[in-house]
C-alpha positions as CSV (number, residue, x, y, z in Angstrom):
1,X,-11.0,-16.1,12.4
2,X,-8.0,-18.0,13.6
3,X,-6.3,-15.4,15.5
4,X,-8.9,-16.0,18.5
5,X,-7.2,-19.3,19.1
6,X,-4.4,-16.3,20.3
7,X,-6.8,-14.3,22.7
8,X,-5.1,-14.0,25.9
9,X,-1.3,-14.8,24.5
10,X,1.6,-13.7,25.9
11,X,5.5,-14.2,25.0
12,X,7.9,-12.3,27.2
13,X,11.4,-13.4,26.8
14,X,14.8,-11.1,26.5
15,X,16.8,-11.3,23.0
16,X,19.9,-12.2,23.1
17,X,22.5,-10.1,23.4
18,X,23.7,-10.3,19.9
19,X,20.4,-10.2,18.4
20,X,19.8,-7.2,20.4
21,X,23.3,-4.9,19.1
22,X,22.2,-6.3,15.2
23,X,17.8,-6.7,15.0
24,X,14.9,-5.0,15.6
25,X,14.2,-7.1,18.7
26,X,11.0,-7.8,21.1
27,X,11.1,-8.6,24.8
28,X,6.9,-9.2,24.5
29,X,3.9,-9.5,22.6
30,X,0.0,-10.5,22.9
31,X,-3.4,-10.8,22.3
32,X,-4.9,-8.9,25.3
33,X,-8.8,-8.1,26.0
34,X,-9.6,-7.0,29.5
35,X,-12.3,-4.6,30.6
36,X,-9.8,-3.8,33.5
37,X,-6.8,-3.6,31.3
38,X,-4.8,-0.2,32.2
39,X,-1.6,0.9,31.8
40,X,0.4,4.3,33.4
41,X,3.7,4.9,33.0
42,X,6.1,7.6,33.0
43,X,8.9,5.6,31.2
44,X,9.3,2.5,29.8
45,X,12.4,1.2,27.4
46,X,10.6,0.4,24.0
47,X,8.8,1.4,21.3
48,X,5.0,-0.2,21.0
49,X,3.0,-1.4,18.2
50,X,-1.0,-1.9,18.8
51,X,-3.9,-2.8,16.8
52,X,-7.3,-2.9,18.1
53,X,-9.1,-6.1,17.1
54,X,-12.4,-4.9,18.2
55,X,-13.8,-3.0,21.0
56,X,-12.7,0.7,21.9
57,X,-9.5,1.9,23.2
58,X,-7.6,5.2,24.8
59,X,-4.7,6.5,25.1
60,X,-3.2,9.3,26.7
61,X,-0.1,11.1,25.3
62,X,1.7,14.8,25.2
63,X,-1.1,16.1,26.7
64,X,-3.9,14.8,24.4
65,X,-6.2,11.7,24.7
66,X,-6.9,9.2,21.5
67,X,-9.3,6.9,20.7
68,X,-8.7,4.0,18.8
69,X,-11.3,1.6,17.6
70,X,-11.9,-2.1,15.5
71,X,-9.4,-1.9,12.6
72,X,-7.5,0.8,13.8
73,X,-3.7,0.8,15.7
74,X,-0.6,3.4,16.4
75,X,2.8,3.3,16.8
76,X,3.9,4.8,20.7
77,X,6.9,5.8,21.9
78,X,6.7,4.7,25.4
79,X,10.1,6.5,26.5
80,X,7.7,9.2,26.6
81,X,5.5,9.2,29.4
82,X,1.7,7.3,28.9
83,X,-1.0,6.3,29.8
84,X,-3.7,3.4,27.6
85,X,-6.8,1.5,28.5
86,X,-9.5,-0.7,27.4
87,X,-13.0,0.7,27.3
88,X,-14.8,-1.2,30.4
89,X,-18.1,-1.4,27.9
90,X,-16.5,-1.8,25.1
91,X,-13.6,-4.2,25.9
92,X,-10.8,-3.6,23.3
93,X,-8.7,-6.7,22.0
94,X,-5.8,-5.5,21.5
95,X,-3.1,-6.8,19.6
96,X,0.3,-5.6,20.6
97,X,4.5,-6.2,20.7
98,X,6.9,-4.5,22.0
99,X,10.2,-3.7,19.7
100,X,13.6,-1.3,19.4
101,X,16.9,-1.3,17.9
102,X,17.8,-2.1,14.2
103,X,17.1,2.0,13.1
104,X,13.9,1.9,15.2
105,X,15.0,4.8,16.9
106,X,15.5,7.2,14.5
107,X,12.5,5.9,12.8
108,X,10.6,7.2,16.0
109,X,12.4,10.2,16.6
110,X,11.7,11.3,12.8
111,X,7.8,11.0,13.5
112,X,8.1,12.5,16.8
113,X,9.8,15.8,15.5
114,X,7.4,15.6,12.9
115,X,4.4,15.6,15.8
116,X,3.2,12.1,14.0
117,X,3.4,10.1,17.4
118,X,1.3,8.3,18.1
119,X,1.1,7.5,14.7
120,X,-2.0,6.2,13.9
121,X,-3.3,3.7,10.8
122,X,-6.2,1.6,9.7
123,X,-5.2,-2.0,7.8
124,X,-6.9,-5.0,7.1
125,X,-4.4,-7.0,7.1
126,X,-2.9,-6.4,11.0
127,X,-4.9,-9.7,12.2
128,X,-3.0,-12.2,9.7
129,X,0.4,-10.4,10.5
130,X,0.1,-10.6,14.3
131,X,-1.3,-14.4,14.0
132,X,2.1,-15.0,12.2
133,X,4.2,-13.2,14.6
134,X,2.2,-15.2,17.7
135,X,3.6,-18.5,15.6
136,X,6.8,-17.1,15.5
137,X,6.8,-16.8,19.2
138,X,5.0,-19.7,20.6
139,X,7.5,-22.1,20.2
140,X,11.4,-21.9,19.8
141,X,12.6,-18.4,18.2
142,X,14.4,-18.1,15.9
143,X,15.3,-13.9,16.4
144,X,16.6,-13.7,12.5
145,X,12.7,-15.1,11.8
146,X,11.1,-13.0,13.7
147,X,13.0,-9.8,13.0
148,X,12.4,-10.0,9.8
149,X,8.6,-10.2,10.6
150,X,8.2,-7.5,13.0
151,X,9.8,-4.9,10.4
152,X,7.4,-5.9,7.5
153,X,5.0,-5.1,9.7
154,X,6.0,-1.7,10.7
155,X,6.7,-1.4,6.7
156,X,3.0,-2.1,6.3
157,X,2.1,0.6,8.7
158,X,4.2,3.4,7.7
159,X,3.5,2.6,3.8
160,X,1.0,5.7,3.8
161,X,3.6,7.7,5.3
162,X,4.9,10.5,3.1
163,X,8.8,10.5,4.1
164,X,9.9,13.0,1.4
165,X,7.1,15.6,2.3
166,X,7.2,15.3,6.0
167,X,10.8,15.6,5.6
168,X,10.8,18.9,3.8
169,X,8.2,20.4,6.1
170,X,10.0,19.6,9.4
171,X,13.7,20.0,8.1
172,X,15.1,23.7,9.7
173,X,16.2,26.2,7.2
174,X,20.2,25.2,7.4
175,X,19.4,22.0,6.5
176,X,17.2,22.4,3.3
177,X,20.2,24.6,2.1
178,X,22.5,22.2,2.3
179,X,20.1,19.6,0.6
180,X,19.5,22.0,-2.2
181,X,23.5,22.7,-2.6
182,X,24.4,19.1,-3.0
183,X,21.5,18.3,-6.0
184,X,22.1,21.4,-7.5
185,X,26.0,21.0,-7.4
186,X,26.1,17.6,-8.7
187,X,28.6,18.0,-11.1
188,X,31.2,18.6,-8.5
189,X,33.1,18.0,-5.8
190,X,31.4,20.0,-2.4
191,X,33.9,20.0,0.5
192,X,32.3,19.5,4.3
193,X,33.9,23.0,4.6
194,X,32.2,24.6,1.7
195,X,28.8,23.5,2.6
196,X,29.0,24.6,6.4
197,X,30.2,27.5,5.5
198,X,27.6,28.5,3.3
199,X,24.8,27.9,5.2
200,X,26.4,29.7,8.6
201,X,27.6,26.8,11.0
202,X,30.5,25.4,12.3
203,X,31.9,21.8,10.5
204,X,31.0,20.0,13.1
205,X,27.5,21.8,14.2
206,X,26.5,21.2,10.5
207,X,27.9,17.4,10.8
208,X,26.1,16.4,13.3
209,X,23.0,18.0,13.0
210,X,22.9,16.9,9.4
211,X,23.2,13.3,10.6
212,X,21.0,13.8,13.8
213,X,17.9,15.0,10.8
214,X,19.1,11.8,7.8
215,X,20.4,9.4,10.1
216,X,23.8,9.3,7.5
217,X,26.5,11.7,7.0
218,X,26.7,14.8,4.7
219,X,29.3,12.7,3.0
220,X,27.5,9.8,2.3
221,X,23.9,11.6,1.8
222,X,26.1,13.5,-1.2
223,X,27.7,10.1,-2.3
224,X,24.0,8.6,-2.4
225,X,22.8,11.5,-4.5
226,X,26.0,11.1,-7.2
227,X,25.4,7.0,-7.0
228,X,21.5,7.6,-7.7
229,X,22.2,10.3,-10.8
230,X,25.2,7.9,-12.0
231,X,22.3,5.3,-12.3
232,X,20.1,6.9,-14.0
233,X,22.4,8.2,-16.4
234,X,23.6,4.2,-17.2
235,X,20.1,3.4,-18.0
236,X,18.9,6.5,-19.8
237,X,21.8,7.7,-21.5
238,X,24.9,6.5,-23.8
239,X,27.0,8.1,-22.8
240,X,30.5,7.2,-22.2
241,X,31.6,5.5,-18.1
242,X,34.4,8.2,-18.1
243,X,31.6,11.0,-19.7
244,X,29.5,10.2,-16.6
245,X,32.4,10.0,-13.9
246,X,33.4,13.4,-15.1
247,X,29.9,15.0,-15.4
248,X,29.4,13.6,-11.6
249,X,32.0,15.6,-10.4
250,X,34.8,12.6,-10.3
251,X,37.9,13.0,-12.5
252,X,39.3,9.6,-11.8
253,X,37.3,7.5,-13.9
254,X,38.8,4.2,-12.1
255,X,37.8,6.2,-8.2
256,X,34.4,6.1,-9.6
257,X,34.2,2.7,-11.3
258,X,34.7,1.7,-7.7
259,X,33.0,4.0,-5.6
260,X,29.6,2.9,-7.7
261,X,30.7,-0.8,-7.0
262,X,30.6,-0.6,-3.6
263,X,27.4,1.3,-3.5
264,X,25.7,-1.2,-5.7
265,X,27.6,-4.0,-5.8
266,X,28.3,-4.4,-9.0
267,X,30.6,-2.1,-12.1
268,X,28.6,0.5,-14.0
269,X,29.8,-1.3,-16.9
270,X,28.1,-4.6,-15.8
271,X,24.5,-2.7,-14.6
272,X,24.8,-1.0,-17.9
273,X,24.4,-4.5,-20.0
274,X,22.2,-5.7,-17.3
């Protein structure tokens, strides 16, 4: 295939510094495949993405040891002390970059709670997404470009990965409760205050461990839920814009006309004809 044209590629450059407060950025990427190839360190500042072209590879993570072979790859946190290498035999050729920022974080820390790290996938299509990204990269980069590029391909890998499930099974009890009191009070208006107090913790404990778990706050994770239900209830339903402000909790008919505007960008009265 084509990608061999790539064996042995490297691109090491540092994003700029606006690219690097606003995109999911790379500092390096490559097509390695040495029988010596070895790497141990107890910290390094990004996130990795592999896939193993052929041959056999390990690494060595929280205490455990993982083998990775032709069509398979992981996502690593490499904050987190590691340790990888190629088979000697069985040389892997391993297709790599490095990335962080644009949400990558919490994207990481989600699966790390979770105990998904590394997380591991199989894809046949990894070999024609790296070959793009070594295009991307081997002449002048344009960072938008290659953003863009490098987060379809972590969509691809994390497209098996049940969000809602592993979210329920992590989340501690505190925060289900507060999840099932804003979707099962809808129809009204829950204060910061109410919510913490129900479920036993300060207004700021609950604040910021409710954001520390969604990555938004309880505010906005109860607007989304009032946005989503006003949505369905515009496509599914006849009734009335000021019927479905009020049964959403929202006695100012106008507040809501422009509360679902700025969440979707457009009046309920124009996504209804839409």
């Amino acid at each position: 295939m084509s990608i061999e044209k790539y064996c042995h590629y490297g691109y090491y450059r540092t994003p700029s510094p606006m690219a690097e407060k606003s995109l999911l950025v790379s500092d390096g990427m490559g097509y390695t495949a040495e029988s010596d190839f070895r790497i141990d360190r107890k910290s390094f500042h990004n996130y990795l993405a592999f896939y193993i072209r052929k041959g056999t590879f390990y690494v060595e993570q929280y205490g455990k040891k993982y083998i990775f072979r032709s069509g398979e790859g992981a996502l690593m946190d490499l904050n987190k002390a590691h340790v990888y290498y190629s088979d000697p035999e069985d040389v892997a050729h391993l297709l790599w970059f490095h990335f962080r920022g644009a949400g990558t974080g919490q994207l990481i820390e989600t699966l790390e709670q979770t105990g998904d790290l590394p997380f591991a996938f199989t894809s046949d299509k990894m070999e024609n997404h790296f070959e793009k990204a070594f295009q991307l990269t081997s002449g002048p980069v344009n960072e938008a470009a290659l953003s863009g590029h490098l987060y379809s391909i972590l969509m691809e890998i994390l497209q098996s990965y049940a969000f809602s499930e592993k979210e329920n099974a992590a989340l501690p009890e505190e925060m289900q409760l507060a999840v099932h009191l804003m979707k099962s009070q809808i129809q009204t208006s829950l204060t910061l205050e109410y919510i913490s107090r129900q479920i036993g913790m300060s207004k700021y404990h609950f604040s910021h461990t409710f954001k520390k778990w969604f990555g938004i706050s309880p505010k906005q994770y109860y607007n989304n839920l009032k946005m989503e239900a006003a949505r369905r209830l515009l496509e599914e339903t006849s009734e009335s814009i000021p019927e479905i402000s009020l049964k959403l909790g929202y006695t100012d008919t106008e507040y809501f006309r422009k509360a679902f505007k700025n969440h979707y960008g457009i009046s309920p009265s124009r996504y209804r004809q839409s």
